[in-house]
C-alpha positions as CSV (number, residue, x, y, z in Angstrom):
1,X,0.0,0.0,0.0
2,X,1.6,3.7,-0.7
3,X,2.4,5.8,1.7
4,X,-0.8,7.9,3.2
5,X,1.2,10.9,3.4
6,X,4.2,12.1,1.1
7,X,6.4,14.6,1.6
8,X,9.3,16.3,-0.2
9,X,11.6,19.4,0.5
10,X,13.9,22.0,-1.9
11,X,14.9,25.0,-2.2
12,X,13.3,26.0,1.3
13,X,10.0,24.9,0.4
14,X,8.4,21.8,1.9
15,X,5.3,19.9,0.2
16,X,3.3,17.4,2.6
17,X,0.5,15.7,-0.3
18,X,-2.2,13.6,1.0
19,X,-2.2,10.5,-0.7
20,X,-5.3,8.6,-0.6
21,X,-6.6,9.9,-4.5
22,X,-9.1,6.4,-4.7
23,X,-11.0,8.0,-1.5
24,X,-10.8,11.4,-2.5
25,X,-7.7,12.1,0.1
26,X,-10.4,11.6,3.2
27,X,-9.1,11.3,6.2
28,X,-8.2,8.7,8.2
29,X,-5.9,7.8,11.6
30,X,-3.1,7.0,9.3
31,X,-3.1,10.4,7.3
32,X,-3.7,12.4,10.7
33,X,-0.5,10.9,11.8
34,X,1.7,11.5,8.7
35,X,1.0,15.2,8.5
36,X,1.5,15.9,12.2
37,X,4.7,14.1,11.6
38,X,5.5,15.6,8.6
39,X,4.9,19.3,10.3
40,X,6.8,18.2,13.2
41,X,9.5,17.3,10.9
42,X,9.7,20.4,8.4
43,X,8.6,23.1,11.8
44,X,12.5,21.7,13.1
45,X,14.3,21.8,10.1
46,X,16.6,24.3,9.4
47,X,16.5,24.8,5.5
48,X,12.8,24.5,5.1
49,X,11.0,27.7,5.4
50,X,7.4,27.3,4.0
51,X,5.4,24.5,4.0
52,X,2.6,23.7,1.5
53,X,-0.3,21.5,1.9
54,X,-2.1,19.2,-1.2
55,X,-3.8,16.5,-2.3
56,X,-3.2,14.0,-4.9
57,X,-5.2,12.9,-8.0
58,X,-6.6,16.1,-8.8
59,X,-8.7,16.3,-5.4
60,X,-7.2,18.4,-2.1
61,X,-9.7,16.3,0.6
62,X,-13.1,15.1,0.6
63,X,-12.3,15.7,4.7
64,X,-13.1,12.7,7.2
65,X,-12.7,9.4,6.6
66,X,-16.3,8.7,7.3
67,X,-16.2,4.7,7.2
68,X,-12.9,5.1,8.9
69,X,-15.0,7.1,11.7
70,X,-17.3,4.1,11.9
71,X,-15.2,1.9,12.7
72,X,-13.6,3.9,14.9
73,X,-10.6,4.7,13.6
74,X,-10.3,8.4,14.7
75,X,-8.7,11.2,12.7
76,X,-7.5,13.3,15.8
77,X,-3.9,13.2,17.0
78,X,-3.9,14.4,20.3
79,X,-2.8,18.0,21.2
80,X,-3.0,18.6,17.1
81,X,-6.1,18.2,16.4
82,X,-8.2,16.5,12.9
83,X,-5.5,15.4,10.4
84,X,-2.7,16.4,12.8
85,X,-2.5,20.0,12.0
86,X,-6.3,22.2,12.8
87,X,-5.7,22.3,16.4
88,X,-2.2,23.3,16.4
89,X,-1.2,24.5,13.1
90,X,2.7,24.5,11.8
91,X,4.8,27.3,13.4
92,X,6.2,28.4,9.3
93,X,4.0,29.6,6.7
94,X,2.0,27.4,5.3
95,X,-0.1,27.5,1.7
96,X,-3.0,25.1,1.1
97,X,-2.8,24.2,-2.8
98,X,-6.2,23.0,-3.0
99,X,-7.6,21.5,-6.1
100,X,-11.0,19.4,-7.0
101,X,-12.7,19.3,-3.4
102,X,-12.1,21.0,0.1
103,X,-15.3,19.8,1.7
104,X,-16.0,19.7,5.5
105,X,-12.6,18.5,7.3
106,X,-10.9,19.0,4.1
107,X,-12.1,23.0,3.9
108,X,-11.0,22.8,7.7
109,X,-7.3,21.9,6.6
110,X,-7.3,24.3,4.1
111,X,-8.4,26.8,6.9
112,X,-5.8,25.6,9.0
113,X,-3.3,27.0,6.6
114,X,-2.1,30.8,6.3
115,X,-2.6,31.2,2.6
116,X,-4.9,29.8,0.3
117,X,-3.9,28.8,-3.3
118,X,-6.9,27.3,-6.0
119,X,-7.5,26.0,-9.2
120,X,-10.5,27.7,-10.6
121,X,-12.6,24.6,-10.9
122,X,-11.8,24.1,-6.7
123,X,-15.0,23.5,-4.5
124,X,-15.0,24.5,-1.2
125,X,-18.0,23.8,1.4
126,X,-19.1,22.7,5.0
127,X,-21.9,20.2,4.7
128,X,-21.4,18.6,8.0
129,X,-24.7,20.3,9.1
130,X,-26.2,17.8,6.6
131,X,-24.9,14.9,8.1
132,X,-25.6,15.3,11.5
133,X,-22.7,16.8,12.6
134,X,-20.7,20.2,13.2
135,X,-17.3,21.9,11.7
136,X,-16.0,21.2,14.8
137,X,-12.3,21.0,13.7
138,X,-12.0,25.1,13.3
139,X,-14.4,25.7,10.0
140,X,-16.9,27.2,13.0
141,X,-13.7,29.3,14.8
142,X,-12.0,30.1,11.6
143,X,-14.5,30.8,9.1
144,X,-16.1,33.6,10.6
145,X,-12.7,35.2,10.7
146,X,-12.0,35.1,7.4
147,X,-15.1,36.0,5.5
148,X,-18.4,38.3,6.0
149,X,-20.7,37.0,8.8
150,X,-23.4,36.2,6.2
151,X,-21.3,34.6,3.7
152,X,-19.6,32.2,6.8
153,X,-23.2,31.8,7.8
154,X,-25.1,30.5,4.4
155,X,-21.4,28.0,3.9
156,X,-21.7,26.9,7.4
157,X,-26.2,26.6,7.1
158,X,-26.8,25.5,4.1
159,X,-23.6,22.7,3.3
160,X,-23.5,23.9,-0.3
161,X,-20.1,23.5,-2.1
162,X,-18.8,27.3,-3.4
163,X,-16.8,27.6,-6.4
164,X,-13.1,28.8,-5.6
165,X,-13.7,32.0,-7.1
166,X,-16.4,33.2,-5.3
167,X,-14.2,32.8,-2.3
168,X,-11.5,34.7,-3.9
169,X,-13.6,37.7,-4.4
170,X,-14.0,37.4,-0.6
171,X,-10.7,37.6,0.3
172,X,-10.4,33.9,1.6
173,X,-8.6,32.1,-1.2
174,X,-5.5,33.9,-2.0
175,X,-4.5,33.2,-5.6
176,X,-6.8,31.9,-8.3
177,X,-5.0,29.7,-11.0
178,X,-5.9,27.6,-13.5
179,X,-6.9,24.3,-13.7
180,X,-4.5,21.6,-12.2
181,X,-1.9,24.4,-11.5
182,X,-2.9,25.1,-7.3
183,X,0.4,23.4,-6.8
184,X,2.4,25.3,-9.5
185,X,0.9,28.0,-8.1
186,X,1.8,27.6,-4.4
187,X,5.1,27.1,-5.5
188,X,5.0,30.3,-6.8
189,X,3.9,32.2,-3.7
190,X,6.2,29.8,-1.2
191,X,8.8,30.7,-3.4
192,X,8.2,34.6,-2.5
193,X,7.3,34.0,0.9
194,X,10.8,31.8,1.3
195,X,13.0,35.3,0.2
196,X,12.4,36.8,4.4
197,X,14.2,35.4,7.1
198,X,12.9,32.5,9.0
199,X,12.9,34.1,12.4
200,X,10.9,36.8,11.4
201,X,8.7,34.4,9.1
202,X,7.5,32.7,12.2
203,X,7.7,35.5,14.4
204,X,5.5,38.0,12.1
205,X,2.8,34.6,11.8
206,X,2.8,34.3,15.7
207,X,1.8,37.7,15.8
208,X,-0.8,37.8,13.5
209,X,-2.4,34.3,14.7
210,X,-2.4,35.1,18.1
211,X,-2.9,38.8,19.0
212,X,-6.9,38.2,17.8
213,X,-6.9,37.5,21.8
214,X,-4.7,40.2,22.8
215,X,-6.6,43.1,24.7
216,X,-5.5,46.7,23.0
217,X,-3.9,47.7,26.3
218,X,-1.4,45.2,26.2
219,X,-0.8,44.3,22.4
220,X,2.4,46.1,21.8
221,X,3.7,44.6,25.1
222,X,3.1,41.4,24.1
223,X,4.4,41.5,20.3
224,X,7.2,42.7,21.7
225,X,7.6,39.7,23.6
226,X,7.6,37.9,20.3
227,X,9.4,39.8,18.2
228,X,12.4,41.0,20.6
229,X,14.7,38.2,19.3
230,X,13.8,38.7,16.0
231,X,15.4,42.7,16.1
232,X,18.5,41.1,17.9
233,X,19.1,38.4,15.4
234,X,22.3,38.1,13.4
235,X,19.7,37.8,10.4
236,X,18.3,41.1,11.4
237,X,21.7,42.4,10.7
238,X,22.3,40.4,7.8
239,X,19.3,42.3,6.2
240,X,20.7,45.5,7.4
241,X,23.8,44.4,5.7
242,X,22.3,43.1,2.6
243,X,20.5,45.8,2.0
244,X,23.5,48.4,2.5
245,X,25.5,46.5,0.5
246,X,23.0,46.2,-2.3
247,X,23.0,42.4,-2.3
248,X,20.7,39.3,-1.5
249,X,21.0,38.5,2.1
250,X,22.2,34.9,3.4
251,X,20.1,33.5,6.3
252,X,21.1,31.6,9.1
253,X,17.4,31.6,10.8
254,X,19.5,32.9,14.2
């Protein structure tokens, strides 16, 4: 049997791929485990500074496994949440290439992610409503973040699948591409993303994940918390330097 999960890593950019195409990537306890290991793997290593997220065969994830669920083989690794990664998502940047389907915990990976990447033939949709469940693995948290409160409403409500580009328009999917080029195209955008320093790639993320909670009163306080090693770096004077010198700076991610 191939491997559930497969990953790869160049030039600073890592690619984890679901690999389950004959069930539409769903997922099961064995595909939670390889991307939580896979994150695990890529958030320690040194010369990988973005990480992207795909499916194979055309589809990025039909979401839960649900005969896997039924036989009680659970999609949850502990302290990361569904698929290993909604719960606690990767400390680097990471793009969702998303093509075919991102349906219920599939949409949810995708969410997971910082940026969204889609072919213009992508679905997107919640319909867990319709089974008798809940987007309980962040669509509920994350969605109304993202998008309007009536658009995250009528997704969440009604379980209909919305075309990729209506989501663009909303600001949620970041780059529109053509079909069967979402990974081309996170590529692309990793590659872009990859040119800053890995400190403040992280650091700049942390920020911007986690001062939603911050009250006004203390949210310089506590970015500066986060960011004071970044401005003490020896990449923050490499930049300095780079940029003095009129040259491309060399990171060491310290």
């Amino acid at each position: 049997m191939a491997d559930a999960v497969l990953t790869e890593s160049d030039g600073g950019i890592a690619v984890i791929t679901i690999n389950r195409p004959e069930a539409r990537n769903a997922v099961d306890g064995e595909v939670a485990r390889g991307i939580a290991a896979a994150v695990d793997e890529f958030d320690d290593a040194g010369d990988v500074r973005v990480i992207i997220l795909t499916g194979a065969g055309g589809t990025f994830s039909a979401g839960m496994d649900l005969k896997g669920f039924l036989r009680g083989d659970s999609p949850v690794v502990a302290g990361r949440g569904f698929g290993g990664i909604t719960q606690r998502p990767p400390a680097k940047p990471t793009i969702a290439a998303v093509e075919g389907y991102a349906l219920a915990g599939g949409f949810e990976l995708a969410l997971s992610c910082d940026l969204i990447v889609a072919s213009e033939t992508a679905k997107f949709g919640l319909p867990e409503v319709r089974r008798g469940l809940a987007a309980a693995a962040g669509g509920l948290l994350r969605l109304p973040r993202r998008l309007p409160y009536h658009l995250a409403m009528e997704i969440v409500l009604t379980g209909e699948h919305f075309p990729a580009d209506r989501l663009h328009q909303a600001g949620l999917v970041s780059r529109l591409v053509g079909a069967g080029q979402a990974l081309a195209g996170a590529r692309e955008l990793a590659a872009q993303v990859a040119l800053g320093a890995p400190l403040a790639l992280a650091a700049s993320k942390r920020v911007i994940v986690e001062s939603a909670d911050w009250h006004t009163s203390e949210a310089f306080a506590r970015q500066g918390e986060v960011l004071g090693s970044v401005f003490t770096s020896a990449d923050a004077r490499e930049g300095a330097a780079a940029f003095a010198e009129k040259r491309a700076p060399v990171w060491r991610g310290e």
